[in-house]
Structures are given as C-alpha cells and as structure tokens.
C-alpha positions as CSV (number, residue, x, y, z in Angstrom):
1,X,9.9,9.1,32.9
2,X,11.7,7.5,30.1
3,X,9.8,9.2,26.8
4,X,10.1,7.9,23.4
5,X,8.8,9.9,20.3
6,X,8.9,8.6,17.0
7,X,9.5,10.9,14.5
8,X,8.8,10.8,10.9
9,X,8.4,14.5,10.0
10,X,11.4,16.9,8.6
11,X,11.9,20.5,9.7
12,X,13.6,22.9,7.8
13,X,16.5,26.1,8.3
14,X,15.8,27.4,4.8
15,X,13.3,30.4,6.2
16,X,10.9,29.2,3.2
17,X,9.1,25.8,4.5
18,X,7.2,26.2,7.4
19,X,6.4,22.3,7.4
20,X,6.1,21.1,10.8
21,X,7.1,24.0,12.4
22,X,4.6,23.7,15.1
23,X,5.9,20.0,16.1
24,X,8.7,21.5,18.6
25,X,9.1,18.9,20.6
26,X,12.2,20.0,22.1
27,X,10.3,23.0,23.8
28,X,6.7,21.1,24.2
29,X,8.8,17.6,26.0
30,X,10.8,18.8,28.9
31,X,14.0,16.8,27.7
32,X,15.7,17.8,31.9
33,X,12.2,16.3,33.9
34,X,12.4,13.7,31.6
35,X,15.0,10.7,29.6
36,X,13.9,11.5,26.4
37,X,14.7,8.9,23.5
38,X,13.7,9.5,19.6
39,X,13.3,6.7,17.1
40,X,13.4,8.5,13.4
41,X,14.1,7.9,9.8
42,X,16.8,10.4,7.8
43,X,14.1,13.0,7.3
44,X,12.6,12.7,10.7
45,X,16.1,13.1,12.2
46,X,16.2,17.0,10.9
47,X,13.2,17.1,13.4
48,X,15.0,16.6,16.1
49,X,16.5,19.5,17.3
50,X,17.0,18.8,21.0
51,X,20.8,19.0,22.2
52,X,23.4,16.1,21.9
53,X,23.6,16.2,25.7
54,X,19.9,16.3,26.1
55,X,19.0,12.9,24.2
56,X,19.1,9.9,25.7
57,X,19.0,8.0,22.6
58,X,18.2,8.3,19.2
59,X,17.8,5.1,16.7
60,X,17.6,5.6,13.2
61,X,15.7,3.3,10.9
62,X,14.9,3.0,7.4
63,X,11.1,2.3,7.4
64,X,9.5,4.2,9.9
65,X,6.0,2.6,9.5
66,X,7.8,-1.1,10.0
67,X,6.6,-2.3,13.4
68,X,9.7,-4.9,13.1
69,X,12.3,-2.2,12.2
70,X,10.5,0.3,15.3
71,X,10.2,-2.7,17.8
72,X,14.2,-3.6,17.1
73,X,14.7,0.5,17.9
74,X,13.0,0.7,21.0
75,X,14.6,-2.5,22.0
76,X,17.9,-1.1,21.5
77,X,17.1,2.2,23.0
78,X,15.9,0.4,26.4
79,X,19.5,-1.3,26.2
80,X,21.5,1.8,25.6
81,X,19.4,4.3,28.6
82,X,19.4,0.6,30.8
83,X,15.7,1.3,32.1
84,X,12.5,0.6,30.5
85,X,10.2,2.8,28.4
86,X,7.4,4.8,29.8
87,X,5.5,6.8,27.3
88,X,6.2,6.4,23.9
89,X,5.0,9.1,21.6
90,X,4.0,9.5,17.5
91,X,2.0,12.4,15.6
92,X,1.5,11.3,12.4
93,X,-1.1,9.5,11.5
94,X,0.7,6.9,9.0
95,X,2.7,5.7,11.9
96,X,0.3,5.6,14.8
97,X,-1.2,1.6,14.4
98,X,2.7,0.8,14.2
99,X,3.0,2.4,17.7
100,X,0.3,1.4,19.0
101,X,1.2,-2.3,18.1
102,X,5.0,-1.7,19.6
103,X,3.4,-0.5,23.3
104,X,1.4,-4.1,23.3
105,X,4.4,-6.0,22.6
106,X,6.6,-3.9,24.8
107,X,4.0,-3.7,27.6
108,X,4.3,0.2,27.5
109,X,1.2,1.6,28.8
110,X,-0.9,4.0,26.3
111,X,-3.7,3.5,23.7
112,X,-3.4,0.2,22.7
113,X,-4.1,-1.2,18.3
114,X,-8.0,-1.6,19.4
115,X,-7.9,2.0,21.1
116,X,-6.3,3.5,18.1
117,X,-8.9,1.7,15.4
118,X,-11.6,3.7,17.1
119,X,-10.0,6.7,14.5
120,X,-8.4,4.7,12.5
121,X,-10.2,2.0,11.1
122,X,-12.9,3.7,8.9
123,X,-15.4,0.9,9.5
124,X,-15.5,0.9,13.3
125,X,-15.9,4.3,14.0
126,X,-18.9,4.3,11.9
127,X,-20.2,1.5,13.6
128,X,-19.9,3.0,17.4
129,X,-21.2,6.2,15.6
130,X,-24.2,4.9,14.1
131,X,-24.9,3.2,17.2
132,X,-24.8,6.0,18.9
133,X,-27.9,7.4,16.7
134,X,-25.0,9.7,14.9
135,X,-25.6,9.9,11.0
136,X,-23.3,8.1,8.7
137,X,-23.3,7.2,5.4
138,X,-24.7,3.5,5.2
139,X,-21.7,1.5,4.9
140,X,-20.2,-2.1,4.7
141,X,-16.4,-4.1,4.8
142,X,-15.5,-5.3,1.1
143,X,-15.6,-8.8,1.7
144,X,-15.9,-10.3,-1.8
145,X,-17.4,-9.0,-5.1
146,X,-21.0,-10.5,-5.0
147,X,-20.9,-9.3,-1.1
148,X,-19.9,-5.3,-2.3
149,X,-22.3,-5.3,-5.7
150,X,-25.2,-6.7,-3.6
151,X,-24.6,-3.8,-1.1
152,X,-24.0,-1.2,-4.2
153,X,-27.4,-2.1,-5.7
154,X,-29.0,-2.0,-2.0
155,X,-28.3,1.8,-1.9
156,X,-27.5,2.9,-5.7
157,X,-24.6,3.9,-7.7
158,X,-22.4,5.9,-7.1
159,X,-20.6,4.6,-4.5
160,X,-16.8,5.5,-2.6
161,X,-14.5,2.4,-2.0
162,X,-11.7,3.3,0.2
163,X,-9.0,1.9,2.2
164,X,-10.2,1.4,5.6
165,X,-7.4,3.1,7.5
166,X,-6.0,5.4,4.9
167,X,-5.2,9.4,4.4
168,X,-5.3,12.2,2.0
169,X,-8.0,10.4,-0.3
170,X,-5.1,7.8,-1.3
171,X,-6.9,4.8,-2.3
172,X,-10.2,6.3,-3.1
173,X,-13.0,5.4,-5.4
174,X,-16.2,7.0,-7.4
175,X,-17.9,4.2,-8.7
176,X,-20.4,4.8,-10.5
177,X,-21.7,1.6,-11.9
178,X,-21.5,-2.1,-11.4
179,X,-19.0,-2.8,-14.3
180,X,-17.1,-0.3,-13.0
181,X,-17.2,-2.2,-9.1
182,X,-16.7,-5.4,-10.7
183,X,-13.5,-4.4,-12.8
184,X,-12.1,-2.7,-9.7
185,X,-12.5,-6.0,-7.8
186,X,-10.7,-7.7,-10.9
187,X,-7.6,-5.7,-10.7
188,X,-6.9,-5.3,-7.5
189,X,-8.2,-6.7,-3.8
190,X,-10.3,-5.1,-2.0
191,X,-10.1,-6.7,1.3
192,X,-8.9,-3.8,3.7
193,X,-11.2,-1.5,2.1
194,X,-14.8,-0.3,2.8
195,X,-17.8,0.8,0.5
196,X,-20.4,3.5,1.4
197,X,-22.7,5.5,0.4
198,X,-22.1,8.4,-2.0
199,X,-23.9,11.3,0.1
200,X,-24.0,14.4,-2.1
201,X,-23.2,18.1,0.0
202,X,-20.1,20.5,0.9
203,X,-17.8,18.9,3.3
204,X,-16.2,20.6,5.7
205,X,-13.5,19.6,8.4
206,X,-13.6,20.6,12.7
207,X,-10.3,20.7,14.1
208,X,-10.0,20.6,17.9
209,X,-8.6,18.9,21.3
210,X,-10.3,16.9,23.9
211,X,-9.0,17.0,26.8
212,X,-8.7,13.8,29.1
213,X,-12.2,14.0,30.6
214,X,-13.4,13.9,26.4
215,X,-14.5,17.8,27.0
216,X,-13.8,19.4,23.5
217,X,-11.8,22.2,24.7
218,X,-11.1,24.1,21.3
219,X,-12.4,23.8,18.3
220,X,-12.6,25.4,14.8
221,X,-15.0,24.8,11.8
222,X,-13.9,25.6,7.9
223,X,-15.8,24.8,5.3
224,X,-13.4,22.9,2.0
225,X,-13.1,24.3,-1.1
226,X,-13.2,21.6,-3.9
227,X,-12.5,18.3,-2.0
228,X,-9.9,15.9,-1.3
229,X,-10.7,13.3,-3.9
230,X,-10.7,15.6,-6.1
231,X,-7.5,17.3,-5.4
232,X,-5.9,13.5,-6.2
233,X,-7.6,14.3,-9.5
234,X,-5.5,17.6,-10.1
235,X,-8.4,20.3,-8.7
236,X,-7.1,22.9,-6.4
237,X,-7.8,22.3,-2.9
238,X,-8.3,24.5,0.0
239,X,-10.4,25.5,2.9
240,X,-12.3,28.4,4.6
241,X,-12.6,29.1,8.4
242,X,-16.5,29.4,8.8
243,X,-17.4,32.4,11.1
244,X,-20.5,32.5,13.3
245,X,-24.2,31.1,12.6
246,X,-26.4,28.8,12.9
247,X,-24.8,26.2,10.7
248,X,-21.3,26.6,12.6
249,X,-23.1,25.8,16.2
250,X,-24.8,22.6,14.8
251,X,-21.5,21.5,13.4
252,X,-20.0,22.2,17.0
253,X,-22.5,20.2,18.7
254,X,-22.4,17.5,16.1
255,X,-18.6,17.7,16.5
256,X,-18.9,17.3,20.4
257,X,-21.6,14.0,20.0
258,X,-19.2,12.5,17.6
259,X,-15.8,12.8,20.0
260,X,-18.1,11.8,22.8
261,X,-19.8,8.7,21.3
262,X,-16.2,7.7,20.0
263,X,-14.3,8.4,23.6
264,X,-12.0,10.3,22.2
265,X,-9.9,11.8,25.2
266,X,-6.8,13.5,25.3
267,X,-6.1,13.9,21.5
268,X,-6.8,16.7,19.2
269,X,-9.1,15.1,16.5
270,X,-9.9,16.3,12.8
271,X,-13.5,15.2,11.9
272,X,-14.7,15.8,8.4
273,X,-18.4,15.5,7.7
274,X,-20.9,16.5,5.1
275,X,-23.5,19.4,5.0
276,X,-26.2,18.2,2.3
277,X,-28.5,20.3,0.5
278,X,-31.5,19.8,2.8
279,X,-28.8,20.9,5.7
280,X,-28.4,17.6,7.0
281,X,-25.2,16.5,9.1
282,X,-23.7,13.2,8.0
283,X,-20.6,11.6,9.3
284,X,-17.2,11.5,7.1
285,X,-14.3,10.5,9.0
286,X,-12.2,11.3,11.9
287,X,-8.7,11.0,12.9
288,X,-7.1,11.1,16.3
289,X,-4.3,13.5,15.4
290,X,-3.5,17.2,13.9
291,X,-5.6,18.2,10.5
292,X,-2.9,17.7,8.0
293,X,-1.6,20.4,5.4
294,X,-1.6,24.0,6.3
295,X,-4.7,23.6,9.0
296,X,-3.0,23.8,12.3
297,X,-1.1,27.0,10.7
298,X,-4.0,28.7,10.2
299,X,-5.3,28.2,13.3
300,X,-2.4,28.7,15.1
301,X,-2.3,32.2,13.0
302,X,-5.9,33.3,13.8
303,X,-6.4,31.3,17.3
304,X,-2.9,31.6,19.0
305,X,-3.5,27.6,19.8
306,X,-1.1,25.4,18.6
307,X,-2.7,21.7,18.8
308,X,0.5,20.1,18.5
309,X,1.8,21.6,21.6
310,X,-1.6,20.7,24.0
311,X,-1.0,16.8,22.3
312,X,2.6,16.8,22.9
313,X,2.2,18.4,26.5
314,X,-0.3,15.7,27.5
315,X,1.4,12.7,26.2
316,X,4.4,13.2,28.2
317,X,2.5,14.0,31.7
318,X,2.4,17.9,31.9
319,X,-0.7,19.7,32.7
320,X,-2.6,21.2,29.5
321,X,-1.5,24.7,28.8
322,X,-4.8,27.4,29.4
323,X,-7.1,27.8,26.2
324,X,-8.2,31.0,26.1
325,X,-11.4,32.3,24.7
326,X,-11.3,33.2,20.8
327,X,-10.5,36.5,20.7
328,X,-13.0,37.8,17.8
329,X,-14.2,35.9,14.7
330,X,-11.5,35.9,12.5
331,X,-11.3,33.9,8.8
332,X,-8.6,32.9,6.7
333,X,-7.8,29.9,5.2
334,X,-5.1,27.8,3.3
335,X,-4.6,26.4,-0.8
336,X,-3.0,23.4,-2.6
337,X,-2.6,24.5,-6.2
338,X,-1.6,20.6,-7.1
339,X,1.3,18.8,-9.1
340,X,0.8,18.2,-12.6
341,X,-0.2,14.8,-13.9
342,X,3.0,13.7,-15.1
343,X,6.2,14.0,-13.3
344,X,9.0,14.6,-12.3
345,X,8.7,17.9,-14.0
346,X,10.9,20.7,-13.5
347,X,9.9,24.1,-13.3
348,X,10.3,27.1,-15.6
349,X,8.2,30.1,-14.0
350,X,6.2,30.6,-11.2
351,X,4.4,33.3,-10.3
352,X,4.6,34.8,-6.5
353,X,0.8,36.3,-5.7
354,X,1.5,38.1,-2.6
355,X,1.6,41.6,-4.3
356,X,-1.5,40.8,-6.1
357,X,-3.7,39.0,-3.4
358,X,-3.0,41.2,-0.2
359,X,-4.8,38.7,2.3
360,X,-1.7,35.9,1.6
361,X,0.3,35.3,4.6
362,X,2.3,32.9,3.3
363,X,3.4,31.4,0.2
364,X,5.6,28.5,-0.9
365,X,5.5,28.6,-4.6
366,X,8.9,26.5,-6.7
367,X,11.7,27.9,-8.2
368,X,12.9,28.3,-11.2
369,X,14.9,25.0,-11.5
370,X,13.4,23.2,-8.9
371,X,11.8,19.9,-9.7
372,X,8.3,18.8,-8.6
373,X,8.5,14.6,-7.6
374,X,5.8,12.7,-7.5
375,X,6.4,11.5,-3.6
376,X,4.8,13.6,-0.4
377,X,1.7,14.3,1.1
378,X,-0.4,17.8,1.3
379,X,2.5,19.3,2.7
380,X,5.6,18.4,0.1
381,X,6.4,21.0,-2.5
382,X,3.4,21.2,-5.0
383,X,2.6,23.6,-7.8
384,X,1.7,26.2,-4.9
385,X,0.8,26.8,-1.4
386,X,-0.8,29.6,0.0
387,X,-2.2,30.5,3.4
388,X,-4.7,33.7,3.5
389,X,-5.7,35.8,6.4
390,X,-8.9,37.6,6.5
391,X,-11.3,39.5,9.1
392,X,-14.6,38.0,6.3
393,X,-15.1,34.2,5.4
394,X,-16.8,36.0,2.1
395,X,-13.7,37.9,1.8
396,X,-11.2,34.9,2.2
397,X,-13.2,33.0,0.1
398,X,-13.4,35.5,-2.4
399,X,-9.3,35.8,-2.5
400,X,-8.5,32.0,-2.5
401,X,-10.9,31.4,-5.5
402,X,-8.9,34.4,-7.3
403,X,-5.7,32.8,-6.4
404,X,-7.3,29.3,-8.2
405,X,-8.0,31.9,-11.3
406,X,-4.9,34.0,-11.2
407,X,-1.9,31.8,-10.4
408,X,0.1,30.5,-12.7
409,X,3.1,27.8,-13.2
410,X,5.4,26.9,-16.6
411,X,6.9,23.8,-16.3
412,X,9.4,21.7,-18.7
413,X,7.2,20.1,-21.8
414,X,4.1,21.9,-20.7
415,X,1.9,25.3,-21.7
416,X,1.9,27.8,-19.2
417,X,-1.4,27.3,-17.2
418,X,-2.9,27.5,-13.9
419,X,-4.1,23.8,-12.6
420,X,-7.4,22.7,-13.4
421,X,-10.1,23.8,-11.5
C-alpha cells in the first residue's frame, strides 16, 4: 500500500521532553511492506525519523490544518511515488476533519467528514447518545441570541458555551446569567458553537481502544484533579488513575454503551464524563483519538500499552498487537502547573521536586533563562510538568496535591509563587 501520515507533532533528542515519544511511526508503520509518504509542517518534520531511503515522499507545508495546502501535498506526493494513495493517516485531533475532508476529495478510502463528526462535532454525538437512552447534558446549536437565551432560561443559569468541535477547553464559557449570554453574543458569533447544561460533579476521563468489531479492548479510568476550564483560568490541572470499585465498573460499562451507541471501531477514544453528587453518570465529550497531555504516558508506564502503537498498527493494515491482562491495580497520575497570565515571561528559578516528592517519575520543569510563550497546548513547556507513580490512588493523589502546594516558579517582573490553586 501507498501510506500517507500527516504529521503535525515534534519529537525531541534533548533527553528532557518526552512529547510524543509514543508516536513512533517509523517502528509502528512498516516503511519496507509499505510506500510510505509524510505530509508535515517544520515541527512535524522532527517527527519523522524514518530513513532518507525509506520515505517515499515527504511534502512540507506551512498550515497543517489547511485542507487546501494538505490537498496540494498529497497531490504532489501521488505525482512524485507515480501511484495513487491508499491509506492516509493523522493523530491529532486538530487536524483530523482536514483529513477526513482530503480522502473525500481524493477518493481515498477511510472515515469520511460525516464519520469523523460522530467525535468531533460536540452536538452530534450528543444527539446519537441521547438517542441511545445515554445521559447528556440537555443541549442545543447556537443559532441566534433569542434562540440560546430562550434555551438558557428553559434549563437555568449557568450555562457552558463551547465551540462545537474544539480541544483543551479553548473556546469555553461559564455563563452565568443572561447579560452575561447576551454580551457574549454581542462580541463575538456564536454560530459553530453549542450551549448546555451546566451539570455540577467530578469529571473524570476513560482512555481506551476499540478494536474494529467496536469491542473496547483496553481501557483505563482517572478521575481529574481541578478541571480543564479551569486550568485555561491558571488552576493546576492533573489527573488520578482510579483503582478498583464500584464506581470504576459503572464508568466502564458506561464507557462501553457510549463507544457502542457512537460506533466507534478501530480508534482509541478519550471520553470525559461527569460523576454528580447523587452518583449519576452524565455524558461530556469524546474524541476519536489519544487523551492529550501526559495520559498515554501514564498508561503506557503503569499498563505497558501504548495506544498510539495499536491506532497506528491498525490504520496501516497490520493485525492489532495482543493486549494483555492488567497486571495488578496500579495508580499514578500526571500535573500541569500552568503559565502565568501574562507572557512571554522568562524564568528566574524553578524548583525540581523529584527529591522531595518520591512518587515523580518524570519532570519537565524550565530553566533558568528559558522563556515561557504563550503558544502550545497541554503538552508545550508550562510552569511545570510532572508525572507520579504510585501503587495507592489515595497515595498519588496525596503527592500531586503536595506538588500543587509545594512547587514553586520565579519569573521576570513577578513574586516568587506557586500557581493558583
């Protein structure tokens, strides 16, 4: 076959980031069975690291998330390897509707811009969820402003407004009154968004693969610490890997119904829902693609699975590698200390935690010198990183919260002081 992966994603030879690590795609795409061709932008081109003579082609383009600029690439790749493409590949999710959108015009087979808004487009996947008797919050497109304050008022403030196909919390709204609705309207559109209904609980994420029958062949619950809309707020963000009980199984057969009703097959998926104070499950969100930030470490660490190698291995054609069972009940977790509110800023101190905090695995904390940008997702250089390994959720829990208390950053023009928590 004639492959294509499209590749945003750096990797790095400095032996301190361990971004993208995982995405080998060199070892996971057999680059000898198969023509493989990459289409990348500067940074995804350090994430390539097939040989020269194993390539067939490589196209790089400025805007990796322009279906134009991506279309023209694969077009020039099928003129430079003279045959057509077969399988064209992507595993972020901020570049998956652009592929999707370049196999329809191409006529390369694979899930196709109505496949991929099943976990995509936050609207939809509510809708074959709820129809599936699946609990959701109650929900509705932004259509105009009298449409979205007559829904507010039908289910009470507050309410979330969010892009309907966006990441990270980027985009994200707590409104909590009508003025409030009414002046968001006013200074920006809000057509591409959703609102829904605030539902108050812990939110946790299940990270896992389906395989192509939709059987949920691996998964693993954690439970967040603080939350992703707050964490775009300057609040430390984190999760723990729940161990066994009663609560964990119910969010595994929830998990299970949700991938099923949603015909998710062949992907790994990372479903966020909430746990409310009278236990009930409700419905987040899901992706079709990897949890982002340090999750696929950790499990990787704790599990020995590494969900970007069963994707990859099943997008180009090869047979699934074995699962094995879990081998114990192991915890751990991972921690975003975040940037501070203005930047750039350039850093004074920073203080390493691995001497006083014995369950950190890994740490990327900035140098003196180095300077914090206001670009990059979960996984760009923030005020601290931390992954912890533990054999207790209590006691991984326990250390993360003391790494929110303990840690510490100086930066140019600011008092010394740990992020807000």
């Amino acid at each position: 076959m004639h492959i294509v992966i499209v590749n945003r994603w750096p990797r790095f030879t400095d032996g301190v980031r361990w971004d993208h690590e995982l995405t080998r795609y060199e070892e996971f795409v057999d680059h000898t069975a198969h023509q493989v061709s990459y289409v990348v932008d500067p940074a995804g081109a350090t994430g390539v690291r097939a040989g020269r003579e194993q390539i067939a082609a490589q196209v790089v383009v400025a805007d990796i998330s322009s279906f134009d600029e991506v279309s023209a690439a694969v077009a020039t790749v099928v003129d430079e390897v003279g045959r057509p493409v077969d399988r064209i590949l992507t595993l972020s999710e901020f570049t998956l509707d652009t592929v999707a959108r370049v196999r329809q015009a191409h006529g390369i087979p694979g899930p196709t811009p109505e496949d991929v808004a099943v976990y995509r487009n936050k609207v939809r996947m509510k809708e074959l969820l709820a129809a599936a008797g699946l609990r959701t919050p109650r929900f509705a497109p932004c259509e105009d402003v009298e449409q979205t304050v007559s829904f507010a008022r039908s289910c009470g403030y507050p309410v979330i407004v969010k892009p309907v196909d966006g990441a990270g919390s980027i985009g994200v709204h707590r409104v909590a009154d009508e003025e409030e609705l009414r002046a968001l309207w006013a200074g920006q559109s809000l057509h591409g968004s959703e609102i829904e209904e605030f539902i108050s609980g812990t939110v946790h994420h299940v990270d896992g693969f389906a395989d192509a029958d939709g059987k949920v062949v691996f998964q693993v619950v954690s439970r967040y610490l603080n939350d992703c809309l707050s964490f775009q707020n300057g609040t430390p963000l984190g999760s723990v890997v729940m161990q066994s009980s009663a609560v964990r199984d119910r969010i595994e057969d929830f998990a299970r119904d949700c991938v099923g009703a949603l015909d998710m097959r062949g992907m790994p998926f990372h479903l966020e829902l909430f746990v409310t104070p009278a236990q009930e499950l409700v419905f987040l969100e899901v992706a079709g693609r990897v949890g982002g930030s340090e999750v696929p470490y950790v499990i990787h660490k704790l599990f020995g699975v590494n969900l970007f190698e069963l994707w990859l291995r099943h997008l180009s054609g090869d047979p699934l590698p074995a699962v094995a069972p879990k081998d114990g009940d192991p915890s751990g977790g991972w921690l975003i200390m975040p940037k501070p509110q203005h930047l750039p800023a350039e850093v004074v101190t920073s203080s390493s935690m691995r001497a006083s905090v014995n369950s950190v695995w890994r740490e990327l904390v900035p140098a003196q010198g180095q300077v914090l940008e206001a670009s990059g997702g979960y996984d760009s250089l923030q005020s601290g990183r931390f992954i912890v390994v533990h054999d207790s959720e209590s006691g991984a829990e326990a250390d993360m919260r003391r790494l929110m208390a303990d840690f510490r950053i100086e930066l140019a023009g600011h008092p010394q002081s740990a992020p807000a928590q």
